[in-house]
PDB file of the backbone (N, CA, C, O) and the ligand in Angstrom, with CONECT records:
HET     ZN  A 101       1
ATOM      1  N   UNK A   1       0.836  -1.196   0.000  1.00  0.00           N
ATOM      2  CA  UNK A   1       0.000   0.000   0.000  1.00  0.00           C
ATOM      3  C   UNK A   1       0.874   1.251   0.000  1.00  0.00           C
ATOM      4  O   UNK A   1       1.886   1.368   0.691  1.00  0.00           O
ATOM      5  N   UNK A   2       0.448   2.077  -0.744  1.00  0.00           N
ATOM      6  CA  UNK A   2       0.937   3.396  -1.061  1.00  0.00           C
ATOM      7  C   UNK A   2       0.691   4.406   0.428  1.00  0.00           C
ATOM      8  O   UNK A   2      -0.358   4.658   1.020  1.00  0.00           O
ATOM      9  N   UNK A   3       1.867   4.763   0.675  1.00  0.00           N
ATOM     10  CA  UNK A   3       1.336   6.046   1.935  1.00  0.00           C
ATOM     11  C   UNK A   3       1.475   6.993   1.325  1.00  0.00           C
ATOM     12  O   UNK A   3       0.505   7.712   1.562  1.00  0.00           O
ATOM     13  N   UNK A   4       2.150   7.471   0.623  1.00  0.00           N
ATOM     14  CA  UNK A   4       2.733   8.559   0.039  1.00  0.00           C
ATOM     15  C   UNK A   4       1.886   9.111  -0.662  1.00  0.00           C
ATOM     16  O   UNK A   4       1.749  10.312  -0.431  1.00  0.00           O
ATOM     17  N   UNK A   5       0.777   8.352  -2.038  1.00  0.00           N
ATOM     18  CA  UNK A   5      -0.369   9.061  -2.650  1.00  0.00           C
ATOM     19  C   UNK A   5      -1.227   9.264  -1.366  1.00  0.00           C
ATOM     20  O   UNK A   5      -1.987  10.121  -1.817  1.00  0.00           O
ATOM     21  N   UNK A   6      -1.591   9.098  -0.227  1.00  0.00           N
ATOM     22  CA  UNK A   6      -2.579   9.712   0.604  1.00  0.00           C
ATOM     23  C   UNK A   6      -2.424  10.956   0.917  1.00  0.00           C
ATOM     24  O   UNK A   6      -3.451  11.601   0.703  1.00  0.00           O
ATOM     25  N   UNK A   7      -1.601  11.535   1.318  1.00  0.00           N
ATOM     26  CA  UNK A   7      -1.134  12.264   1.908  1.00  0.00           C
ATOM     27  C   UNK A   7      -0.404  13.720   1.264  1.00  0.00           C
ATOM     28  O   UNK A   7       0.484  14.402   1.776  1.00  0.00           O
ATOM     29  N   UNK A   8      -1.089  13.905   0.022  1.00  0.00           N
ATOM     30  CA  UNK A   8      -1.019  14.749  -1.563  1.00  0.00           C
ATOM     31  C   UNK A   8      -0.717  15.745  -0.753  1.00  0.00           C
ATOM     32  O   UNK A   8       0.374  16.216  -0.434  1.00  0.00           O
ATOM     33  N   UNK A   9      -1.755  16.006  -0.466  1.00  0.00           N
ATOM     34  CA  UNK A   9      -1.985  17.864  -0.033  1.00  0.00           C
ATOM     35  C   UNK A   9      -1.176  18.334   1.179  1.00  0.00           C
ATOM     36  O   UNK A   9      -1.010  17.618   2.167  1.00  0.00           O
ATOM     37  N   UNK A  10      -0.801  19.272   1.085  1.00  0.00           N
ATOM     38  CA  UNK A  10       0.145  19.947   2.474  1.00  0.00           C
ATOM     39  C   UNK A  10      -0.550  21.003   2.992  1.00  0.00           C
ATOM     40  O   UNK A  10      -0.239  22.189   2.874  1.00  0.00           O
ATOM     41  N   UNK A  11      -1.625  20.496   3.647  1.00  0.00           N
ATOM     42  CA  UNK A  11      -1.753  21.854   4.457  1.00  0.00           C
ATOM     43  C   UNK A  11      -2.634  21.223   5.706  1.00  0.00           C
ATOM     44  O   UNK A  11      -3.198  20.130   5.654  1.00  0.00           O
ATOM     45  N   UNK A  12      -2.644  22.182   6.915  1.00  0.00           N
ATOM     46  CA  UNK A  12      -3.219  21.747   8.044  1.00  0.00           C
ATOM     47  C   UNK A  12      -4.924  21.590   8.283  1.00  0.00           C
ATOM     48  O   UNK A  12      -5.708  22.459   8.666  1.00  0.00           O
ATOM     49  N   UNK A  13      -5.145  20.425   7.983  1.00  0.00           N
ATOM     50  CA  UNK A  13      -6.760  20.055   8.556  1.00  0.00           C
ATOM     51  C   UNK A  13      -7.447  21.148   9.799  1.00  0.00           C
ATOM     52  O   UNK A  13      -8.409  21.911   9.879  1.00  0.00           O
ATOM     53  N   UNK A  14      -6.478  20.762  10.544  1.00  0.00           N
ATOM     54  CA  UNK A  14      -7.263  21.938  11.638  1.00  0.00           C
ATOM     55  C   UNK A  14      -6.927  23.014  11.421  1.00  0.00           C
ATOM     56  O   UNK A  14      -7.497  23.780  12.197  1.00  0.00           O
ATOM     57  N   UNK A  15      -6.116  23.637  10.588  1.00  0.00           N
ATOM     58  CA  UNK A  15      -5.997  25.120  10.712  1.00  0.00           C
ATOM     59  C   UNK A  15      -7.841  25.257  10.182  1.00  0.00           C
ATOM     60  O   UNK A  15      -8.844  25.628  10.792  1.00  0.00           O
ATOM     61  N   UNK A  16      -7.604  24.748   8.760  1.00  0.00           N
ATOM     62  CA  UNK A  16      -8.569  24.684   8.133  1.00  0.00           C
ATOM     63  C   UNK A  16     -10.073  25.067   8.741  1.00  0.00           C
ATOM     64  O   UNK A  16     -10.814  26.017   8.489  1.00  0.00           O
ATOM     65  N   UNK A  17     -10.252  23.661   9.864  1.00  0.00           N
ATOM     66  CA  UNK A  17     -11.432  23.517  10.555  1.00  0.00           C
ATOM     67  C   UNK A  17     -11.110  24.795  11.721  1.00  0.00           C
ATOM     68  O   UNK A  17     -11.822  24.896  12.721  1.00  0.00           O
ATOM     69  N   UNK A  18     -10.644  25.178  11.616  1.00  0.00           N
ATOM     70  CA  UNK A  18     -10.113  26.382  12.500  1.00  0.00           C
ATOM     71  C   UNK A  18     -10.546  25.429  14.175  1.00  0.00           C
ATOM     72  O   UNK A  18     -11.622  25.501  14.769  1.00  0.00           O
ATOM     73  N   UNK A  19      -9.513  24.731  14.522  1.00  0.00           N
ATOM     74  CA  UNK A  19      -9.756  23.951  15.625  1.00  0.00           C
ATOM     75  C   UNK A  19      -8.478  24.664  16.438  1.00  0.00           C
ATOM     76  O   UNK A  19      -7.333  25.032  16.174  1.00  0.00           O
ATOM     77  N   UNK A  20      -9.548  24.625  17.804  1.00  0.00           N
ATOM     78  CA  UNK A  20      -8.470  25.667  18.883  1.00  0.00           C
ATOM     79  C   UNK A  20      -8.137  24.588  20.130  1.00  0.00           C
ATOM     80  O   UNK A  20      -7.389  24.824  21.079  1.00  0.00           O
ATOM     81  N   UNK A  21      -8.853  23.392  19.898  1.00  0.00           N
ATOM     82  CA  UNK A  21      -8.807  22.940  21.418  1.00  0.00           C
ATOM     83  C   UNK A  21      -9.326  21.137  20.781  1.00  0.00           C
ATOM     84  O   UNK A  21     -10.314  20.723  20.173  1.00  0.00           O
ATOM     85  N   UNK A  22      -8.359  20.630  21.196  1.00  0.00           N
ATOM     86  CA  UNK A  22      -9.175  19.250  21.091  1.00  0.00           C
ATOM     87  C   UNK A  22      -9.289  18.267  22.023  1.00  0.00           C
ATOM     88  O   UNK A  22      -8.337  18.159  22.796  1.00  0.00           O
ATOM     89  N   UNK A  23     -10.401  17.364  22.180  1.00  0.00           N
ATOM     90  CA  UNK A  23     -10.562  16.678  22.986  1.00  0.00           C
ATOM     91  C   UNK A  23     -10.728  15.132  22.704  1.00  0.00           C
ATOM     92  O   UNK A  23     -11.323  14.520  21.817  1.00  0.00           O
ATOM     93  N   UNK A  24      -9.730  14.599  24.151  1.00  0.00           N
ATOM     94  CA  UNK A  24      -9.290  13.297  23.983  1.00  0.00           C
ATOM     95  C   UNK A  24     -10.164  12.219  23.782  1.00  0.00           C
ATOM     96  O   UNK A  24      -9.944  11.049  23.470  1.00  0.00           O
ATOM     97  N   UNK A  25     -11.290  12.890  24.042  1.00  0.00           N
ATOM     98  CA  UNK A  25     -12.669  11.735  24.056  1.00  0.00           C
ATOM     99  C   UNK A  25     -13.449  11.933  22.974  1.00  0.00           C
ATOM    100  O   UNK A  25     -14.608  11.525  23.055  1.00  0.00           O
ATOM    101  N   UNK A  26     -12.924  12.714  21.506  1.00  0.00           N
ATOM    102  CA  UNK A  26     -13.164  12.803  20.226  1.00  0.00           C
ATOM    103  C   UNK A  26     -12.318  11.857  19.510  1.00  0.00           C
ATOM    104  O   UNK A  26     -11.138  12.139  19.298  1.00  0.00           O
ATOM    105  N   UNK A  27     -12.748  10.933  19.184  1.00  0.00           N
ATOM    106  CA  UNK A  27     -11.365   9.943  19.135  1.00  0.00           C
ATOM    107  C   UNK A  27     -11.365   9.843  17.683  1.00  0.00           C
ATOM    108  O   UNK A  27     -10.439   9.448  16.975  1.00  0.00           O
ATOM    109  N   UNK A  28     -13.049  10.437  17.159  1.00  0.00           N
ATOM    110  CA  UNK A  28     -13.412  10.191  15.736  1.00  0.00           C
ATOM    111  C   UNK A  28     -11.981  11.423  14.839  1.00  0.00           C
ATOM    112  O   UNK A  28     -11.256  11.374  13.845  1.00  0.00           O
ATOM    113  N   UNK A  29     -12.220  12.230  15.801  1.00  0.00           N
ATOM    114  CA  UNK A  29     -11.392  13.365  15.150  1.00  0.00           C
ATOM    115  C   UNK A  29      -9.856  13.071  15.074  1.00  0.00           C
ATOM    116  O   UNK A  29      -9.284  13.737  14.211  1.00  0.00           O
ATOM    117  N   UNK A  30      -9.137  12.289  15.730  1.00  0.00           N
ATOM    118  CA  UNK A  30      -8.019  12.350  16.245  1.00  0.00           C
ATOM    119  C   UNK A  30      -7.721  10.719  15.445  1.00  0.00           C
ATOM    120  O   UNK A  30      -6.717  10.089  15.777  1.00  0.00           O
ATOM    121  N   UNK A  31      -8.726  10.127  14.350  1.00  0.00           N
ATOM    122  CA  UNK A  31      -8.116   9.510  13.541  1.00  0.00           C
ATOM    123  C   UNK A  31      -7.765   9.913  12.570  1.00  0.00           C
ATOM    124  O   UNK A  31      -7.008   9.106  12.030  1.00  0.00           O
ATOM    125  N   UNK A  32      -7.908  10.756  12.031  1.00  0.00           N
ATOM    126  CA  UNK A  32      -6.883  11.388  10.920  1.00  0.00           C
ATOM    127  C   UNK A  32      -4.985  11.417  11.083  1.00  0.00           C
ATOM    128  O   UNK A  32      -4.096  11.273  10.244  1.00  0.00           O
ATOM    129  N   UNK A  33      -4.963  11.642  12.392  1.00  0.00           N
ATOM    130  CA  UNK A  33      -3.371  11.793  12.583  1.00  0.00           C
ATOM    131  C   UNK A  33      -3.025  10.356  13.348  1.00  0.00           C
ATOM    132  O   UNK A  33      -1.995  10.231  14.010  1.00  0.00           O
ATOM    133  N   UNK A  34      -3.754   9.552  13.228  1.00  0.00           N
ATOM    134  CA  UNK A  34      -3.135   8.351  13.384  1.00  0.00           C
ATOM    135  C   UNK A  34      -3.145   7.196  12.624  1.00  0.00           C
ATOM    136  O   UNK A  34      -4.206   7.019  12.027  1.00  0.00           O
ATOM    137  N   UNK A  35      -2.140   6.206  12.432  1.00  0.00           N
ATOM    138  CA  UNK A  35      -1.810   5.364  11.281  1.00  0.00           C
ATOM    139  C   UNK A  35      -2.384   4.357  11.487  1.00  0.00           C
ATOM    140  O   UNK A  35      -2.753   4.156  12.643  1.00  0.00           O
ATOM    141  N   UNK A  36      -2.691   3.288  10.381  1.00  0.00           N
ATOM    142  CA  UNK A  36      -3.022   2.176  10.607  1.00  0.00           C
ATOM    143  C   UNK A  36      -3.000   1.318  12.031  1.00  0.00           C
ATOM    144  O   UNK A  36      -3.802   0.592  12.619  1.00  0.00           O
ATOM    145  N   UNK A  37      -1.746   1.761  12.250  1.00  0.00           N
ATOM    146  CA  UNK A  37      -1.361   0.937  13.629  1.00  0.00           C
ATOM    147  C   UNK A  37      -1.676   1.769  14.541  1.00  0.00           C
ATOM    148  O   UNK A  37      -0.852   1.615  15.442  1.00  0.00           O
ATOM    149  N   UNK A  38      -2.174   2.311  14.727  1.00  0.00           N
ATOM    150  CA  UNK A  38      -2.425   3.460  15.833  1.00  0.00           C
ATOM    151  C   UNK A  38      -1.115   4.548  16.140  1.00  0.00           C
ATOM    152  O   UNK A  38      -1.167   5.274  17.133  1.00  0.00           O
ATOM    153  N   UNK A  39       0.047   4.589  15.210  1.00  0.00           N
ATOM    154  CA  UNK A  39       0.713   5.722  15.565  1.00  0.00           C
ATOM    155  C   UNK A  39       0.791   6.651  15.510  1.00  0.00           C
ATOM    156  O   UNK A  39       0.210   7.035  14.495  1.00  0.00           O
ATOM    157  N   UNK A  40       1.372   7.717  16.239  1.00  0.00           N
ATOM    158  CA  UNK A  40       0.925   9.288  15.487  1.00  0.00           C
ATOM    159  C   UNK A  40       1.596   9.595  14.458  1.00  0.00           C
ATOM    160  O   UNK A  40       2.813   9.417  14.430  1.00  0.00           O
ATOM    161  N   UNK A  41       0.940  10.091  13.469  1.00  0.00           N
ATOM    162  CA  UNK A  41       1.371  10.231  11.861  1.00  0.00           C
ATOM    163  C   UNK A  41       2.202  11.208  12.305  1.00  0.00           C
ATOM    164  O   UNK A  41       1.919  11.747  13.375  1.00  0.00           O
ATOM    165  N   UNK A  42       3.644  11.717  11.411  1.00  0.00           N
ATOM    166  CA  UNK A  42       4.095  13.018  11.234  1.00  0.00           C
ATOM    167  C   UNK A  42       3.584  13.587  10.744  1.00  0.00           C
ATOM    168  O   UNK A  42       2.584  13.356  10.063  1.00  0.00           O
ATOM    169  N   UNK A  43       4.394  14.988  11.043  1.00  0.00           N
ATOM    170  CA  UNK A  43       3.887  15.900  10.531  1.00  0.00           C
ATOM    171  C   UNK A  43       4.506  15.884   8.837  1.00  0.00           C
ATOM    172  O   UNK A  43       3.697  16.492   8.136  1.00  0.00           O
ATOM    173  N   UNK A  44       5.295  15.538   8.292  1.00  0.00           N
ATOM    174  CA  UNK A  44       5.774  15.481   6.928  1.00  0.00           C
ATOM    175  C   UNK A  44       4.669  14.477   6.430  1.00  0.00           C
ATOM    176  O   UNK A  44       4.892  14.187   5.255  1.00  0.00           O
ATOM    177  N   UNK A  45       3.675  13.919   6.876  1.00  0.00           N
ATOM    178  CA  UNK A  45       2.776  13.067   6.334  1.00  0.00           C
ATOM    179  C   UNK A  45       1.818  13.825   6.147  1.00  0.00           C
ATOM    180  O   UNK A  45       1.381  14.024   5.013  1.00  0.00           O
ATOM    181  N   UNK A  46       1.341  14.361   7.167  1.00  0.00           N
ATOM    182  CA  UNK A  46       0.166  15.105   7.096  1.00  0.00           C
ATOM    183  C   UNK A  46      -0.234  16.585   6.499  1.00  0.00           C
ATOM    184  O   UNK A  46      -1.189  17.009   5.849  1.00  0.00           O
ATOM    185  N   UNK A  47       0.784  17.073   6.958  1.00  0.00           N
ATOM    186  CA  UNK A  47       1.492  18.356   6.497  1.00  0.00           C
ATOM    187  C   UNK A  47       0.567  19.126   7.898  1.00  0.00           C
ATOM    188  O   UNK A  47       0.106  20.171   7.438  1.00  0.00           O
ATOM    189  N   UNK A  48       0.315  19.039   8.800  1.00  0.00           N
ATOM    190  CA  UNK A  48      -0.470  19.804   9.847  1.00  0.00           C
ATOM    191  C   UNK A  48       0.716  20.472  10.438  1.00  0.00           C
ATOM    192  O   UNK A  48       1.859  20.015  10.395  1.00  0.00           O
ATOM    193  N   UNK A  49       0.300  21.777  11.086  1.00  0.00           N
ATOM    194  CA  UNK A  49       1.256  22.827  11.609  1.00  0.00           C
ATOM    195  C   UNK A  49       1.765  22.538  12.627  1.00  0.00           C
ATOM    196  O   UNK A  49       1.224  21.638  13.269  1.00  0.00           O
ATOM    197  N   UNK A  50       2.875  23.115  13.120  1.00  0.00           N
ATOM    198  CA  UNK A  50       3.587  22.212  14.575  1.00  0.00           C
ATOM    199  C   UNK A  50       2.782  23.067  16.063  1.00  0.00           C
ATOM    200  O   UNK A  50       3.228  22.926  17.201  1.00  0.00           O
ATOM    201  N   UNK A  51       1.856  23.718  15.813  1.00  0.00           N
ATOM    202  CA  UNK A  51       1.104  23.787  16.887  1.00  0.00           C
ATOM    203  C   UNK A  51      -0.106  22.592  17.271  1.00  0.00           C
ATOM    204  O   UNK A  51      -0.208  21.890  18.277  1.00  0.00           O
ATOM    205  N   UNK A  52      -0.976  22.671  16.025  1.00  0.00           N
ATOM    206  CA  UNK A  52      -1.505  21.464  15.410  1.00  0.00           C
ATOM    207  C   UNK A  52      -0.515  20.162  16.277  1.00  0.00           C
ATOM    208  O   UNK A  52      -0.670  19.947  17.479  1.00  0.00           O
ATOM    209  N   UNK A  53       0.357  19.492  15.522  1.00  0.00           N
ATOM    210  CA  UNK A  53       0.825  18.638  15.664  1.00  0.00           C
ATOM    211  C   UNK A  53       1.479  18.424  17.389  1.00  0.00           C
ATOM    212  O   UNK A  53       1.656  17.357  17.975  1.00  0.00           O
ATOM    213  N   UNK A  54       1.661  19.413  17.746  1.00  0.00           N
ATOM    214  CA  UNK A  54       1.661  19.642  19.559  1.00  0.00           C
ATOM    215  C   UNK A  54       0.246  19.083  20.019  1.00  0.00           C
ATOM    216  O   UNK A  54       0.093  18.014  20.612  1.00  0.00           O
ATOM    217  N   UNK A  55      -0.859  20.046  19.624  1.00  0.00           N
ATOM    218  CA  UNK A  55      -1.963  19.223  20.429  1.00  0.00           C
ATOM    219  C   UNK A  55      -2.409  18.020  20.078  1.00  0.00           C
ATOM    220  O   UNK A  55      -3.051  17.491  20.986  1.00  0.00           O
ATOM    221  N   UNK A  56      -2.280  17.152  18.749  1.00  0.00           N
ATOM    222  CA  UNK A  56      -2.675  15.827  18.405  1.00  0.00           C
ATOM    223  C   UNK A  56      -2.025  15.223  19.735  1.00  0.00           C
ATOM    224  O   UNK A  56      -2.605  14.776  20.725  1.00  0.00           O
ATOM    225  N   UNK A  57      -0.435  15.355  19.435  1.00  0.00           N
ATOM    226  CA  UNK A  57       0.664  14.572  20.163  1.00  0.00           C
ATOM    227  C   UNK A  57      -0.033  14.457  21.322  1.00  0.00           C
ATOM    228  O   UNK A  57      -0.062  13.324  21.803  1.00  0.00           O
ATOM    229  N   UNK A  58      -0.707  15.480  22.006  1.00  0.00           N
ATOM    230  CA  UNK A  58      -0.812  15.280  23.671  1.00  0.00           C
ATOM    231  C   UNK A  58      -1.820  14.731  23.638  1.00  0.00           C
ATOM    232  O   UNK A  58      -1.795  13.651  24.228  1.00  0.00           O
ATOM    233  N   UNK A  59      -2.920  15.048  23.109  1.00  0.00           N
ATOM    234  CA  UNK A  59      -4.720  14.296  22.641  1.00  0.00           C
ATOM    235  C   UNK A  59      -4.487  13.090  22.704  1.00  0.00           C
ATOM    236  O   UNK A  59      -5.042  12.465  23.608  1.00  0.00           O
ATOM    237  N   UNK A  60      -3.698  12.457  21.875  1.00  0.00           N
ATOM    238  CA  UNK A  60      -3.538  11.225  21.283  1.00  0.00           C
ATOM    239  C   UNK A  60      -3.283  10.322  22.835  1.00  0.00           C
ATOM    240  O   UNK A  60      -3.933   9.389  23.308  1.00  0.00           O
ATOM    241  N   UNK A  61      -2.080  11.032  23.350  1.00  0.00           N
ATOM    242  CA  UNK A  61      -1.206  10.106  24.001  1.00  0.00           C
ATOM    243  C   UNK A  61      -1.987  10.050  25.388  1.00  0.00           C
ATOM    244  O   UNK A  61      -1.864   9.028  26.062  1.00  0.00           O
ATOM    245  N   UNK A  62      -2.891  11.233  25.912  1.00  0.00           N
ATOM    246  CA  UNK A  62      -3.958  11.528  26.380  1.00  0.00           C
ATOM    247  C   UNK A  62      -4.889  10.032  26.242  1.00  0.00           C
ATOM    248  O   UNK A  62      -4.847   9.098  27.042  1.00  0.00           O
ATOM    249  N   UNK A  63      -5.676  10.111  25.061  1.00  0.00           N
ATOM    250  CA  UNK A  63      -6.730   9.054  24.525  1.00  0.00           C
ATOM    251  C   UNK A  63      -6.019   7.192  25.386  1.00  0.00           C
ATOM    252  O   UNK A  63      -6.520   6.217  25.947  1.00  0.00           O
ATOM    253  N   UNK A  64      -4.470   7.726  24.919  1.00  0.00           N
ATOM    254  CA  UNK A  64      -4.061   6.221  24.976  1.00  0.00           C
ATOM    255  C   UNK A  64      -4.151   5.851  26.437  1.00  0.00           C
ATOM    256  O   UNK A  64      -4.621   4.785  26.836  1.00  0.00           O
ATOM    257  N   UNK A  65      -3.712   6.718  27.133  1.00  0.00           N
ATOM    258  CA  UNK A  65      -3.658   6.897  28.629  1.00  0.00           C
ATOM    259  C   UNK A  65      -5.126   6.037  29.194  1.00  0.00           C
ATOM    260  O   UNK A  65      -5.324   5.309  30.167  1.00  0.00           O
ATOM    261  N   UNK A  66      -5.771   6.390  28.371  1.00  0.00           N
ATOM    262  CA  UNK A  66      -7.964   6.346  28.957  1.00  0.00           C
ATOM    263  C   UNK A  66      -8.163   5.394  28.032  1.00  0.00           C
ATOM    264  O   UNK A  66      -9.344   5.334  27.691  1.00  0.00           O
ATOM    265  N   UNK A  67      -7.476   4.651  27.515  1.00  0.00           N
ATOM    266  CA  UNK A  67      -7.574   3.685  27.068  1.00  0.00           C
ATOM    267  C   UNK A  67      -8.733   3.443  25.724  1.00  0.00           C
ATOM    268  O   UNK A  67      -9.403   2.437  25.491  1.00  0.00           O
ATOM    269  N   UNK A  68      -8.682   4.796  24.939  1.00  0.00           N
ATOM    270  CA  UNK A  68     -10.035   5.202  23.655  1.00  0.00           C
ATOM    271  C   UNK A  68      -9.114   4.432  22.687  1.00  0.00           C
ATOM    272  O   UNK A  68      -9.662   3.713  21.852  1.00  0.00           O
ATOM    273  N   UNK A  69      -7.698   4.514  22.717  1.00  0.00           N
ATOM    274  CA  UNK A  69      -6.963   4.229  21.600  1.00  0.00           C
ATOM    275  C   UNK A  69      -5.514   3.394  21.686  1.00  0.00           C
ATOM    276  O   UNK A  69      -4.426   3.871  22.007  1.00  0.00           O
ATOM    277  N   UNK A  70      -5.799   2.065  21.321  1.00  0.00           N
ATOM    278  CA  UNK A  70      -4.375   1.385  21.723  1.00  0.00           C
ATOM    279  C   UNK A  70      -2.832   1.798  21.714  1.00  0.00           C
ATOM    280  O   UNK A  70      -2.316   2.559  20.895  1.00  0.00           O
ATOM    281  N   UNK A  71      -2.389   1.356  22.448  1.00  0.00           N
ATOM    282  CA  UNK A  71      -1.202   1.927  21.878  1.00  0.00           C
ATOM    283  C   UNK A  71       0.006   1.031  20.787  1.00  0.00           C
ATOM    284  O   UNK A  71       0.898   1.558  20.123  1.00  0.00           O
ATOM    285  N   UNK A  72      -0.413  -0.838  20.906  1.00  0.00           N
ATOM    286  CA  UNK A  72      -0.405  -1.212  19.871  1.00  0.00           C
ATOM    287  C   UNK A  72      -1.373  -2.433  19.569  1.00  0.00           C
ATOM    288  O   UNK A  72      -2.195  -2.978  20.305  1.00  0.00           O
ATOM    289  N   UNK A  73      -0.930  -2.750  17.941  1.00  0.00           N
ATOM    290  CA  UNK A  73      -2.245  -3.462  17.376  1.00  0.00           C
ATOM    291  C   UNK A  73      -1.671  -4.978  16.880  1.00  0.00           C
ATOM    292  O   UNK A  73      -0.932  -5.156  15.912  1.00  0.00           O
ATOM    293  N   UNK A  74      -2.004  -5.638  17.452  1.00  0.00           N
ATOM    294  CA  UNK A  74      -1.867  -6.737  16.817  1.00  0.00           C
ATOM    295  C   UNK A  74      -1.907  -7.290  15.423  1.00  0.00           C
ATOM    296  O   UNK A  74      -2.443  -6.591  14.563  1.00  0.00           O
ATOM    297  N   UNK A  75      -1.412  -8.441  15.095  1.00  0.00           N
ATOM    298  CA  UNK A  75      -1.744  -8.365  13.504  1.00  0.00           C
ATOM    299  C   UNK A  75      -3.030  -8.294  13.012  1.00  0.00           C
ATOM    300  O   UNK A  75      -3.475  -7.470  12.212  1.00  0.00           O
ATOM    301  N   UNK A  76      -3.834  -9.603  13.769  1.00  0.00           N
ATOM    302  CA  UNK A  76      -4.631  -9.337  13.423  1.00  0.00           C
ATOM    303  C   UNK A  76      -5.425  -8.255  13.188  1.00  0.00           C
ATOM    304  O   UNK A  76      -6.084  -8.011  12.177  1.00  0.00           O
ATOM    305  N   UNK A  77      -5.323  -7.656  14.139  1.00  0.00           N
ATOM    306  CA  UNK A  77      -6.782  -6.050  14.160  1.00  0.00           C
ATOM    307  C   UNK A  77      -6.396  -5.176  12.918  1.00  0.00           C
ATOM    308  O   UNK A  77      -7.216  -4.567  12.231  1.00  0.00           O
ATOM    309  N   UNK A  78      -4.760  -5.199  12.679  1.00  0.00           N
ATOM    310  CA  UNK A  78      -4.435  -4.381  11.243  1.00  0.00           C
ATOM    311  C   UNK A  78      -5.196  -5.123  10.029  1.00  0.00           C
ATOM    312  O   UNK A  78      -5.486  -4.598   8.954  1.00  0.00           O
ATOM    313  N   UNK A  79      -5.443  -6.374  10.397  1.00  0.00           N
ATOM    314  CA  UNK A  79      -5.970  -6.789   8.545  1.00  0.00           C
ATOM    315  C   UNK A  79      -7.438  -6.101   8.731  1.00  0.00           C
ATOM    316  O   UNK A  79      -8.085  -5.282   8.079  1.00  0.00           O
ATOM    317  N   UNK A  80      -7.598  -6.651   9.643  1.00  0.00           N
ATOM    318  CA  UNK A  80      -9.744  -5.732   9.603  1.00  0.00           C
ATOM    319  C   UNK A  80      -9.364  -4.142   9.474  1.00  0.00           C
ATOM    320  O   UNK A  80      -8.248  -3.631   9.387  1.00  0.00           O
ATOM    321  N   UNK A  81     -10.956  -3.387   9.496  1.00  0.00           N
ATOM    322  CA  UNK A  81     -10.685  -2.295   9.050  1.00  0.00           C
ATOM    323  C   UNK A  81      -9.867  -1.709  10.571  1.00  0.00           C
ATOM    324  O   UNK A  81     -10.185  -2.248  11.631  1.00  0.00           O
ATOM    325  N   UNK A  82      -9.146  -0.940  10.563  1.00  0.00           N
ATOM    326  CA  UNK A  82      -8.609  -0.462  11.272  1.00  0.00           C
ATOM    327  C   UNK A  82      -9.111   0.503  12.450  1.00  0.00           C
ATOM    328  O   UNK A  82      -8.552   0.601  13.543  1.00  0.00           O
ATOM    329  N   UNK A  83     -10.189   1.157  12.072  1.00  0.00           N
ATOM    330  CA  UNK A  83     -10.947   2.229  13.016  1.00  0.00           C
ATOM    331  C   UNK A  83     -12.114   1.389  13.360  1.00  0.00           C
ATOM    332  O   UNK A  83     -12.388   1.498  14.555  1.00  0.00           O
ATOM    333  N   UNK A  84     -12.833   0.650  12.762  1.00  0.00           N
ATOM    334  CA  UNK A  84     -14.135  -0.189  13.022  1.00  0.00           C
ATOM    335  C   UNK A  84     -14.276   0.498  14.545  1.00  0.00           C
ATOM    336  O   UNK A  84     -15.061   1.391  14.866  1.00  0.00           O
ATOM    337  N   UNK A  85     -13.211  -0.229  15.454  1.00  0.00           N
ATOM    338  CA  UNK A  85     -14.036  -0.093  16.647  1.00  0.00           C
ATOM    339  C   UNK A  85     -13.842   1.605  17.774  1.00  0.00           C
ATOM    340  O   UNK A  85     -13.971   1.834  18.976  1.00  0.00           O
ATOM    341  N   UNK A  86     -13.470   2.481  16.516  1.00  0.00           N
ATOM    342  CA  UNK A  86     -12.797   3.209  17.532  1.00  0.00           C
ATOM    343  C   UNK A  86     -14.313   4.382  17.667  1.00  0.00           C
ATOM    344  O   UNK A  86     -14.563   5.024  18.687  1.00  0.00           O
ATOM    345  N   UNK A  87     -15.148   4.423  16.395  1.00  0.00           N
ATOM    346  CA  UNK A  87     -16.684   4.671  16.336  1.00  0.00           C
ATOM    347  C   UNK A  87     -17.784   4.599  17.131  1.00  0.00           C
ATOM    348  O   UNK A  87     -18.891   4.900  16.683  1.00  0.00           O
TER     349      UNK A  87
HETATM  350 ZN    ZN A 101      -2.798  23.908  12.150  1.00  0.00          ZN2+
END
């Protein structure tokens, strides 16, 4: 699988959504910056701003803490869809 065609556009999602504050128990939101495996995407992937990419980092690692979002995935759970259960 290609990562590289996903990830075309360079510019920040949340600037965009003009997002000031995110929360760890939005987990729907906070899959965009995370990978198949549940890691946090870079920022050269995503192209999101390094303020941006400050609050994912803490959200994320936040989420993992409260247990919304693994911190890793077995093989199996990577072949199914990957977010299925995070909905
Ligand atoms: Zn941004």
């Amino acid at each position: 699988m290609s990562e590289k065609r996903k990830y075309k556009k360079r510019f920040c999602k949340y600037c965009e959504a003009k997002v000031d504050f995110m929360d760890y128990k939005d987990v729907g939101a906070l899959r965009f910056s995370l990978s198949e495996r549940y890691k946090i995407m870079p920022r050269r992937l995503t192209g999101n701003c390094k303020r941006h990419q400050d609050m994912i980092s803490t959200v994320i690692k936040r989420a993992r803490a409260a247990a919304l979002v693994p911190y890793t995935v077995t093989r199996k759970t990577v072949v199914n869809a990957p977010f299925e259960n995070l909905k």
